[in-house]
BALO-899608 format. One record per atom (N, C-alpha, C, CB): x, y, z. Coordinates in steps of 0.1 Angstrom, whole numbers, padded with zeros to 4 digits, always signed. Each point is the difference from the previous one (the first is absolute). Glycine has a CB too. Layout:
XYZ ...
//
This chain:
+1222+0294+1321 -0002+0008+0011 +0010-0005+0011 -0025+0004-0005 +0035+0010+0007 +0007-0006+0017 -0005-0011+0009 +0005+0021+0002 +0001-0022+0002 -0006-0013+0016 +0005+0014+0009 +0010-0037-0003 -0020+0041+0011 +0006+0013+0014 +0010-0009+0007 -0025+0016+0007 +0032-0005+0000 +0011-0008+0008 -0005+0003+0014 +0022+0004-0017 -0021-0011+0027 -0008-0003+0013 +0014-0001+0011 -0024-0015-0014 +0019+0019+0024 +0011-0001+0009 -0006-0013+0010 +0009+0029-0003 +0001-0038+0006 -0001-0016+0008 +0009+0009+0011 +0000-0026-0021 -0004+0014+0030 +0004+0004+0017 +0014-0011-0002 -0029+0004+0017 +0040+0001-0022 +0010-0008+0001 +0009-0009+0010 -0003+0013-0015 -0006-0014+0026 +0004-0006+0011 -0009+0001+0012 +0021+0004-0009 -0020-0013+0017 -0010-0003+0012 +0006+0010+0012 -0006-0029-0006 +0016+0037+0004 +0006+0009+0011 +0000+0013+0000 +0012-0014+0002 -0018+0018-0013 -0006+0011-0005 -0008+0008+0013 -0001-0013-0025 +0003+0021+0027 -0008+0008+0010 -0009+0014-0005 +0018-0011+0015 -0035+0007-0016 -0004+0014-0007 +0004+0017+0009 -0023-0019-0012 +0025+0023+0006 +0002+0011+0004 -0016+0013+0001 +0028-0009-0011 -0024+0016+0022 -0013+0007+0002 +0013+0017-0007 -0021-0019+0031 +0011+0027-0038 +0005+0012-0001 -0010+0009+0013 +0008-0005-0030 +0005+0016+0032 -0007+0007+0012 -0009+0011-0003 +0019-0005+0011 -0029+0008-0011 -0006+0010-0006 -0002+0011+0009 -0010-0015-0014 +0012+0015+0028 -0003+0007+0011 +0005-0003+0008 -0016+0004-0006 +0020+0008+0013 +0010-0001+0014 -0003+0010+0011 +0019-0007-0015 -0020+0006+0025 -0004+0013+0006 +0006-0004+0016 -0024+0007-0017 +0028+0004+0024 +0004+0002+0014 -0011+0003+0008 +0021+0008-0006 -0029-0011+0017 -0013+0009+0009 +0012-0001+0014 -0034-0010-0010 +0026+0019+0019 +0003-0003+0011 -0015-0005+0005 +0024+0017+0001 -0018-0025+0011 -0015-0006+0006 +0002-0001+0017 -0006-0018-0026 +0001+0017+0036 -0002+0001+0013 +0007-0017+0002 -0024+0023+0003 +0028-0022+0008 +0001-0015+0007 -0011-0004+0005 +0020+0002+0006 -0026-0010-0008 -0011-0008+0013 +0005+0000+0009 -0009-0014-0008 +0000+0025+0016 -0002-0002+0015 -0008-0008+0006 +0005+0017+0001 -0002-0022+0012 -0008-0010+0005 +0004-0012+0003 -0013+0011-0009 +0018-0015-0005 +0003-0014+0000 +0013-0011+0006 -0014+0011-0016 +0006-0019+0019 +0010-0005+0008 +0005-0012-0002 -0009+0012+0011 +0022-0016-0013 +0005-0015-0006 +0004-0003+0015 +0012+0003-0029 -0012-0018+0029 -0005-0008+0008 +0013-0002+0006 -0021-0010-0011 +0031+0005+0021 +0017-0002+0004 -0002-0012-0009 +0008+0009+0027 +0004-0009-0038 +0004-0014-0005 -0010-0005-0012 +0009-0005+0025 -0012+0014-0031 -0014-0004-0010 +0003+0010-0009 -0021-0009+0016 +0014+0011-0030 +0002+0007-0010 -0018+0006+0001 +0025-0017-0014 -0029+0029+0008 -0013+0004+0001 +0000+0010-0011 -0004-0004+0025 -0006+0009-0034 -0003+0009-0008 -0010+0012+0005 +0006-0019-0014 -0004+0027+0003 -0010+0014+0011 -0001+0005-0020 +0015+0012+0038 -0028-0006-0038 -0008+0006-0016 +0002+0016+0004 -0023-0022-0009 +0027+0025-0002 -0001+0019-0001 -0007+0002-0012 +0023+0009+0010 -0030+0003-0010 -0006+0003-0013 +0013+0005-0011 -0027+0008+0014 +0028-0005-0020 +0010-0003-0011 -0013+0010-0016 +0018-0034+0015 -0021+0047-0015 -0008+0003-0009 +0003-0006-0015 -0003+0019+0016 +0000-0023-0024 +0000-0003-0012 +0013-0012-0004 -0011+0026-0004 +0010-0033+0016 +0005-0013-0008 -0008-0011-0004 +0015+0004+0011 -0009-0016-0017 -0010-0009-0007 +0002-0017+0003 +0000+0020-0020 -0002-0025+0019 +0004-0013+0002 +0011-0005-0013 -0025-0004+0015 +0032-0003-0012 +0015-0001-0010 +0010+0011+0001 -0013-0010-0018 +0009+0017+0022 +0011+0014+0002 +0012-0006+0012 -0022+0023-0003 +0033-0018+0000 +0009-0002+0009 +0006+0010+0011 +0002-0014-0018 -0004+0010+0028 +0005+0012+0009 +0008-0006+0010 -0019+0014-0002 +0032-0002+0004 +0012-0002+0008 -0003+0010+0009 +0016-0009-0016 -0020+0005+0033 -0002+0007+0011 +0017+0007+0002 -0024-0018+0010 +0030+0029-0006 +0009+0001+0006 -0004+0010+0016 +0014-0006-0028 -0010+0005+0044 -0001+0011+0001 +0005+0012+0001 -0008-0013+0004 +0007+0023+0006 +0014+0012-0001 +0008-0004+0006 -0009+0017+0000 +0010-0025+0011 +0003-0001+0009 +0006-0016+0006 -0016+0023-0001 +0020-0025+0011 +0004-0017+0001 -0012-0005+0008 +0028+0000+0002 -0037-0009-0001 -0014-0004+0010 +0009-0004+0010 -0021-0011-0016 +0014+0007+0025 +0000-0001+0013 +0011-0011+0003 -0024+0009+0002 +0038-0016+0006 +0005-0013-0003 -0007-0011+0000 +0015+0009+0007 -0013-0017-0015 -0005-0013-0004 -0013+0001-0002 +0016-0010+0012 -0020+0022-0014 -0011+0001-0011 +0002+0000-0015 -0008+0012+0016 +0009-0023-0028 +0001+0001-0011 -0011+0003-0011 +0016-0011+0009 -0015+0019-0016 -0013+0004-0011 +0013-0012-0011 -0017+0038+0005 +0006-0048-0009 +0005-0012-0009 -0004+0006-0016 -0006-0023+0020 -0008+0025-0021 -0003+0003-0016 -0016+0005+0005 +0017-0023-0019 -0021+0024+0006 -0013+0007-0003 -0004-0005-0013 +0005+0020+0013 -0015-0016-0014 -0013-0002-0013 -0015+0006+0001 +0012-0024-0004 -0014+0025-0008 -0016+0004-0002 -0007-0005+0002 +0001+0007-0012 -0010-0009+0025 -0009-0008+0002 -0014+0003-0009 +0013-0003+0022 -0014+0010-0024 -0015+0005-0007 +0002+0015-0008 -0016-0012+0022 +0009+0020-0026 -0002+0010-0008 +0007+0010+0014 -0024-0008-0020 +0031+0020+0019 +0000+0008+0012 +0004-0004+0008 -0012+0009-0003 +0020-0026+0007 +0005-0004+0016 +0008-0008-0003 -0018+0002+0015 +0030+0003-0008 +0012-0005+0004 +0006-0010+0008 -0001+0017-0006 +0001-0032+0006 +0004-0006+0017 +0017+0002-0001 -0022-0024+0005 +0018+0020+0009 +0020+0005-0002 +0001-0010+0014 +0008+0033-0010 +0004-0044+0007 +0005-0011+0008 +0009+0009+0008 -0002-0021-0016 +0003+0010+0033 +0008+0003+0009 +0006-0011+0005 -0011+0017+0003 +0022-0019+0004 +0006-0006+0007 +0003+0000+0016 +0006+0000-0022 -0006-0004+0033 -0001+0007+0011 +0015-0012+0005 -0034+0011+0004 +0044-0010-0003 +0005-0010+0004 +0006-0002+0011 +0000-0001-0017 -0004+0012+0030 +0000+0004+0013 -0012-0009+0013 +0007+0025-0017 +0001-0024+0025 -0009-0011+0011 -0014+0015+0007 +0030-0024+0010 -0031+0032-0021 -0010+0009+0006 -0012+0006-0010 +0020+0007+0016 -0029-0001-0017 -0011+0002-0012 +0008+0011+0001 -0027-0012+0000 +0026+0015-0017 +0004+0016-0002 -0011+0003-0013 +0031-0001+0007 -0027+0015-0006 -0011+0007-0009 +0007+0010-0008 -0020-0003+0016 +0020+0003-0030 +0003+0016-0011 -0003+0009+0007 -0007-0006-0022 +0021+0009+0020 +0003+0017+0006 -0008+0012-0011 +0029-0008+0011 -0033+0021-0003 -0006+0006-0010 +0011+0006-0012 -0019+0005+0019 +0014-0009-0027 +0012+0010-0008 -0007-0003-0014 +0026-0002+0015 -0015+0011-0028 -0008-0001-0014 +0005-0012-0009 -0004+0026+0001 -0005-0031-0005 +0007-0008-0009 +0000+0002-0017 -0005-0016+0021 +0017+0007-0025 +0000+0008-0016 -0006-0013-0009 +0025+0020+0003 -0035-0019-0010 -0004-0009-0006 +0008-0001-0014 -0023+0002+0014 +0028-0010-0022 +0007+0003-0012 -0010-0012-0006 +0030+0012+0006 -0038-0004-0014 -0012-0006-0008 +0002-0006-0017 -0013+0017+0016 +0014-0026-0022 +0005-0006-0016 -0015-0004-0003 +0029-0013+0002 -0033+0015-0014 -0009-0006-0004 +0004-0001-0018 -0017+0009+0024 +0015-0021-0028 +0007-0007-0012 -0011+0004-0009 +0014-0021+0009 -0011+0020-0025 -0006-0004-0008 -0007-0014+0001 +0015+0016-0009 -0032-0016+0003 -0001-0015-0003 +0010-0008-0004 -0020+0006-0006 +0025-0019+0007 +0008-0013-0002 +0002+0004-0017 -0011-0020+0022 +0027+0021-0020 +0005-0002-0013 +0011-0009-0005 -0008+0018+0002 +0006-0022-0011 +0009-0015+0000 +0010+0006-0013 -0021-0024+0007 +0032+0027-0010 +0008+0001-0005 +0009-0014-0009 -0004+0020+0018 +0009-0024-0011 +0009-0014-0003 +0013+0004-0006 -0021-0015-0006 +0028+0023+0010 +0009+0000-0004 +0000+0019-0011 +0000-0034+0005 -0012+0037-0004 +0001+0009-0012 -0003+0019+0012 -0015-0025-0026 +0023+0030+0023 -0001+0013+0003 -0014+0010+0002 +0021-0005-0013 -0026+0005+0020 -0011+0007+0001 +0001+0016+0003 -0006-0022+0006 -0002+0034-0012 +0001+0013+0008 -0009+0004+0007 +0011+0005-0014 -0008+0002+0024 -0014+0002+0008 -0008+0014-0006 +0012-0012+0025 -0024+0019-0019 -0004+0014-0006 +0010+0006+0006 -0024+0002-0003 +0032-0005+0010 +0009+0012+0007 +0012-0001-0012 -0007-0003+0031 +0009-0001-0041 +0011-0003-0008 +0015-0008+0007 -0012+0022-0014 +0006-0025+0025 +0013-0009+0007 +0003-0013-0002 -0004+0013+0016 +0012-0018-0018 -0001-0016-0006 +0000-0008+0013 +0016+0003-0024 -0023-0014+0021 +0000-0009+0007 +0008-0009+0000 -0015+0007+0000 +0020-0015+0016 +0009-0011-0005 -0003-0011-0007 +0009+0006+0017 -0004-0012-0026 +0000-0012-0003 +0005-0011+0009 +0001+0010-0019 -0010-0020+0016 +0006-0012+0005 +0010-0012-0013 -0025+0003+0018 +0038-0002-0013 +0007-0007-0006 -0005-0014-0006 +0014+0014+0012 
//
C-alpha cells in the first residue's frame, strides 16, 4: 500500500492565504454628529447591513473630509456595524461632513493553507501561491 503524499509547511515565512469568496461595494451615510476632539483621533459606528465580523472593509468617501480631518481605517465591529477611525490634526474639533461613503466589503473563504500548492476557488479563479 502507497504511503499518501502530504503537503509540509516548507518554511516559517510562509504566509496562509485567505481565498476571496465575496466582494461587494454599498454605499453608506457619514456619521453625523460626531465630533473628533482638536489633536486626538476618535471613531463613529454606522450600520453597515449584512456584514460580519472578519470581513474586511475599505471606507472610501466621495468626496475630500473636511482639512485635517483624516478617515485612518475601519473594521467590523459586530454583526451589521462598521467603526471607522479619525484623525483630527487641527487646533479645532471637527466633525464628518455629510456625504456618501463607499464601503468596499471582502469576505474570505474559511482559512486555507496551501503550502506552496495551487488552489481553485468555486469561482474557477486560481489562487496565488505562496512561493
Amino acid at each position: 500500500m502507497a504511503t499518501p503524499v502530504t503537503n509540509v509547511n516548507p518554511g516559517p515565512n510562509i504566509v496562509t492565504p485567505v481565498i476571496q469568496r465575496g466582494a461587494s461595494v454599498v454605499s453608506i451615510p457619514s456619521p453625523i454628529g460626531v465630533v473628533i476632539t482638536a489633536n486626538a483621533s476618535g471613531t463613529a459606528r454606522v450600520p453597515v447591513n449584512g456584514v460580519l465580523p472578519g470581513d474586511v472593509v475599505v471606507i472610501s468617501p466621495s468626496f475630500a473630509p473636511a482639512t485635517g480631518l483624516n478617515l485612518v481605517s475601519s473594521w467590523v465591529d459586530s454583526a451589521n456595524s462598521v467603526t471607522i477611525a479619525y484623525v483630527n490634526s487641527t487646533a479645532g474639533n471637527l466633525s464628518p461632513t455629510s456625504d456618501t461613503y463607499h464601503a468596499y466589503i471582502v469576505r474570505g473563504y474559511p482559512v486555507v493553507y496551501d503550502f506552496g500548492v495551487t488552489i481553485l476557488n468555486n469561482s474557477g479563479n486560481v489562487a496565488g501561491s505562496n512561493p
